[in-house]
C-alpha positions in Angstrom: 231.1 59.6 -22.3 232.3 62.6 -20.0 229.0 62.9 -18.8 228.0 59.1 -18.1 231.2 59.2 -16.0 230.2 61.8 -13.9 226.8 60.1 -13.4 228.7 57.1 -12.8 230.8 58.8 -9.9 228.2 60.6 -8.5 226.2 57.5 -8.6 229.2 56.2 -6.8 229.5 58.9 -4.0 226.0 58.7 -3.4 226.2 55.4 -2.5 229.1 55.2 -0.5 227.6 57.8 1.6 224.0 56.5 1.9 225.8 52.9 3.0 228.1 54.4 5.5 224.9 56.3 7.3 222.7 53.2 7.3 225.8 50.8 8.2 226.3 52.6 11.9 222.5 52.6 13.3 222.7 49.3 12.0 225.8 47.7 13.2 224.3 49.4 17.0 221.8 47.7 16.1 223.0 44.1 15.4 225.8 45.3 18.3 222.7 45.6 21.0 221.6 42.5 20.2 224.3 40.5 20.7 224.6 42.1 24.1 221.0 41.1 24.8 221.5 37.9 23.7 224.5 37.2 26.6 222.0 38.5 29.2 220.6 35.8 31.1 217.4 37.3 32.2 216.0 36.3 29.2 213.3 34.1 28.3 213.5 32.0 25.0 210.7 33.9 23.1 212.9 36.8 23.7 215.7 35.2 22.6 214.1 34.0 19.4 213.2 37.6 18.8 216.7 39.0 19.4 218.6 36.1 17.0 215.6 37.5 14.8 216.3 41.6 14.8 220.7 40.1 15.0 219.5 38.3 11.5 217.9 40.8 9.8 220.6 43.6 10.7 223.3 40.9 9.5 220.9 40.6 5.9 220.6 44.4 5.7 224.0 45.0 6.1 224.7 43.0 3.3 222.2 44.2 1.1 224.0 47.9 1.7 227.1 46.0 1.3 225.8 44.2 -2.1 224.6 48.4 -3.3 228.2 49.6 -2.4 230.0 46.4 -4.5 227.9 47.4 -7.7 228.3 51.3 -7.4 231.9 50.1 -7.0 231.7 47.7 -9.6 230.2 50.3 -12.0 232.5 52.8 -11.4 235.4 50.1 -12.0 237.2 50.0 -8.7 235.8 47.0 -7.2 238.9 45.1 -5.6 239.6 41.6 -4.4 241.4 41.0 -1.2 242.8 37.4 -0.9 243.4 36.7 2.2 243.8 33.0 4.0 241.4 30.9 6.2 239.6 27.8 6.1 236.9 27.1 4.4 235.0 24.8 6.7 235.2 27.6 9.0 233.8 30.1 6.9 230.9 27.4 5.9 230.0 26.7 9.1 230.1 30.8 10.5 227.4 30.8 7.4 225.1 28.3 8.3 225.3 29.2 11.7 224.4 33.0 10.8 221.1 31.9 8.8 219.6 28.7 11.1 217.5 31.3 12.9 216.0 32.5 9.3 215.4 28.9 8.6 214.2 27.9 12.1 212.1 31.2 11.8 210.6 29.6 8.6 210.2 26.1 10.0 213.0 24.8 8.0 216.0 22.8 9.1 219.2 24.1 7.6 221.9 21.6 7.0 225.7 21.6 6.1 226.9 19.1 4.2 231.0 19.5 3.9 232.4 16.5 1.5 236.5 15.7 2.0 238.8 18.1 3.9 237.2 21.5 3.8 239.9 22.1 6.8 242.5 22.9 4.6 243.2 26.7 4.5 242.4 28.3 0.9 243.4 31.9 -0.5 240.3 33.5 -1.3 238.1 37.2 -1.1 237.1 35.9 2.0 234.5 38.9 2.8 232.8 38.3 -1.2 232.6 34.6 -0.7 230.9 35.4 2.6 228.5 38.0 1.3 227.6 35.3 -1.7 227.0 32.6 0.6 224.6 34.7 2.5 222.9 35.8 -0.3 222.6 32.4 -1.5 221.8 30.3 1.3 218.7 33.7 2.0 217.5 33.0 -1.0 217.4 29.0 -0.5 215.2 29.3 2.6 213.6 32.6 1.3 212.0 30.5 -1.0 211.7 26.8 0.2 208.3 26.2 1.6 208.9 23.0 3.8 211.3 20.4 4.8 215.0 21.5 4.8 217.9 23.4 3.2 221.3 22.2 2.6 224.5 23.4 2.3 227.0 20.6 0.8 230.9 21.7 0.0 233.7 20.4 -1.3 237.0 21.4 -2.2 239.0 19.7 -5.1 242.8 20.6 -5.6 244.5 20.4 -8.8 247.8 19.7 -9.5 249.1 22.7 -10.3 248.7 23.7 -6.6 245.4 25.5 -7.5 241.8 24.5 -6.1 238.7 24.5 -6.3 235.6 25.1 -3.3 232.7 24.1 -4.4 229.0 24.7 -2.9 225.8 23.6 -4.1 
């Protein structure tokens, strides 16, 4: 046991130091890009290729993030941080983050938000982010033609609780 916990941690470090190396060439990266992107010298073949090299730092940034979570997770000291905002907000930030992957593919990405998604909810905002990515990646990763969508909805309950879901 001793010594699976010391793999375990040094599994851990190793991680958290590879992630934190990668994570600032890439966030100059994605930051370059956006500053490229507000130029207005630039044609819309450029432009196409700059929301492309913004996407793809965004996805690897939270593949690193996704490595970190499980050495985390592994090591037991993953931790959720609830914090407020809305939904729809977050939903739409998504979406709006993976059209150029979609468009890139061919495909049309839509959002679909069922009831009052405006409503603020309590949640691991960052996580449900990070899932959402990975999900709605995968979605067009692997849809051939024709479209993608997004639909949410949030239920409450009546013991004040709730629930968001997206299909």
């Amino acid at each position: 046991a001793v010594k699976l916990d010391r793999e375990t941690k040094a599994r851990s470090q190793f991680f958290a130091q590879m992630s934190h190396e990668i994570r600032t060439p890439m966030n100059a990266i994605i930051g370059f890009a956006r500053l490229l992107l507000q130029g207005k010298d630039i044609n819309e073949t450029q432009r196409e290729q700059l929301l492309m090299i913004r996407s793809s730092g965004e996805s690897l940034l939270t593949i690193i993030n996704d490595l970190l979570d499980f050495a985390k997770a592994e090591a037991g000291k993953l931790s959720l941080l609830p914090v407020p905002f809305r939904a729809a907000t977050l939903l739409k930030s998504v979406v709006a983050m993976m059209e150029s992957l979609a468009r890139g593919k061919g495909l049309d990405l839509r959002l679909r938000l069922v009831g009052n998604l405006d409503t603020v909810v309590v949640a691991d905002e960052a996580r449900l982010r990070q899932v959402l990515v990975n999900l709605i990646g995968n979605a067009v990763k692997f849809t051939e033609k024709g479209f993608v969508e997004v639909k949410a909805s949030l239920t409450h309950e009546a013991s004040g609780n709730g629930r968001l879901t997206v299909i």
